[in-house]
C-alpha positions as CSV (number, residue, x, y, z in Angstrom):
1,X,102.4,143.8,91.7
2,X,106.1,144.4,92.6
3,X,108.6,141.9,92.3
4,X,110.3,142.6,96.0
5,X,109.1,142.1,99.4
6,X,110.7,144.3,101.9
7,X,110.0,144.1,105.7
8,X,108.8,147.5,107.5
9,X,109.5,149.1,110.9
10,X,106.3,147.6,111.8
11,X,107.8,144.0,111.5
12,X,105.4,143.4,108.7
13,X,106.2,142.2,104.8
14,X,104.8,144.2,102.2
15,X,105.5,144.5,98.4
16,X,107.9,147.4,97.1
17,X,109.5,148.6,93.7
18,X,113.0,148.5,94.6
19,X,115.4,145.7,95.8
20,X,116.1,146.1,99.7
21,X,119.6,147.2,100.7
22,X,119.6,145.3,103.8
23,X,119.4,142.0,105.0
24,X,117.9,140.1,108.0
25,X,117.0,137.0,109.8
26,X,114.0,136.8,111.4
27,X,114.7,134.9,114.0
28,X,118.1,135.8,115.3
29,X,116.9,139.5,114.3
30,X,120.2,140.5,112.9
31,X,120.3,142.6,110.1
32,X,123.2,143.6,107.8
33,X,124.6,143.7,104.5
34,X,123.4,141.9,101.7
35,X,127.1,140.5,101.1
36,X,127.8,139.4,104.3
37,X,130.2,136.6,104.7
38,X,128.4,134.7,107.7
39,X,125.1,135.1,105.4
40,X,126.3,133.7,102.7
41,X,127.9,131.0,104.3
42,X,125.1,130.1,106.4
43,X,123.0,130.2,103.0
44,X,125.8,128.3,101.0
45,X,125.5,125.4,103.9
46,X,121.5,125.2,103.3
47,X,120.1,127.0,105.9
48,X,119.1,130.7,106.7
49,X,117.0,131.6,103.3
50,X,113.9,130.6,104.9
51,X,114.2,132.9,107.7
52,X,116.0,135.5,105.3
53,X,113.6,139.0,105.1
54,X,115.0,141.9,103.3
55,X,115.1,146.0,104.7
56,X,114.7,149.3,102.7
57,X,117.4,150.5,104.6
58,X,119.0,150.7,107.8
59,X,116.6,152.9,109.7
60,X,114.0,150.9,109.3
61,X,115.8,147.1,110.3
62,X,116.6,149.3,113.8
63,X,112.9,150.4,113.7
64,X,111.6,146.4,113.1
65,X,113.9,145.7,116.6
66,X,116.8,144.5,114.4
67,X,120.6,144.9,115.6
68,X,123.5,144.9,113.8
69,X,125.6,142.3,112.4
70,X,129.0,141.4,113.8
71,X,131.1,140.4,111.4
72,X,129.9,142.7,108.3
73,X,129.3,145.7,110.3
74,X,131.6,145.4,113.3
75,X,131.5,149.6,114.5
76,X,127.5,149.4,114.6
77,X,127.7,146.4,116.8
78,X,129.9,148.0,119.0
79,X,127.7,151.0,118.8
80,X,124.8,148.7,119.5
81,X,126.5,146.7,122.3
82,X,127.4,149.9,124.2
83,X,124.4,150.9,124.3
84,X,123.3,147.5,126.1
């Protein structure tokens, strides 16, 4: 069995060989990078893990109904938002 769980355009977990190179929260469904400042705060203050799913990659957070993040990828958020 593999040692990640990555979440698929179908919204769905399911087990995968390599690390994800995106990061999520279910229920705000942002996604963004894995060294995200408001992430890692929100995880350094105790919260967020539990909700935390992982992406192979980019397409596929967008795919899942994920937007971007604000604050660690500002120019796909304004992408996103302008096309709100």
């Amino acid at each position: 069995m593999s040692p990640y769980t990555l979440t698929g355009a179908d919204g769905r977990p399911y087990f995968g060989s390599t690390p994800g190179s995106v990061g999520g929260h279910r229920v705000s469904k942002i996604y963004g990078r894995l060294d995200c400042p408001s992430a890692l705060r929100a995880i350094a203050a105790g919260g967020y893990v539990r909700h935390r799913v992982f992406f192979p990659d980019v397409p596929t957070a967008i795919a899942a109904g994920y937007r971007p993040c604000a604050v660690c990828l500002p120019e796909a958020y304004r992408q996103w938002k302008a096309r709100q």
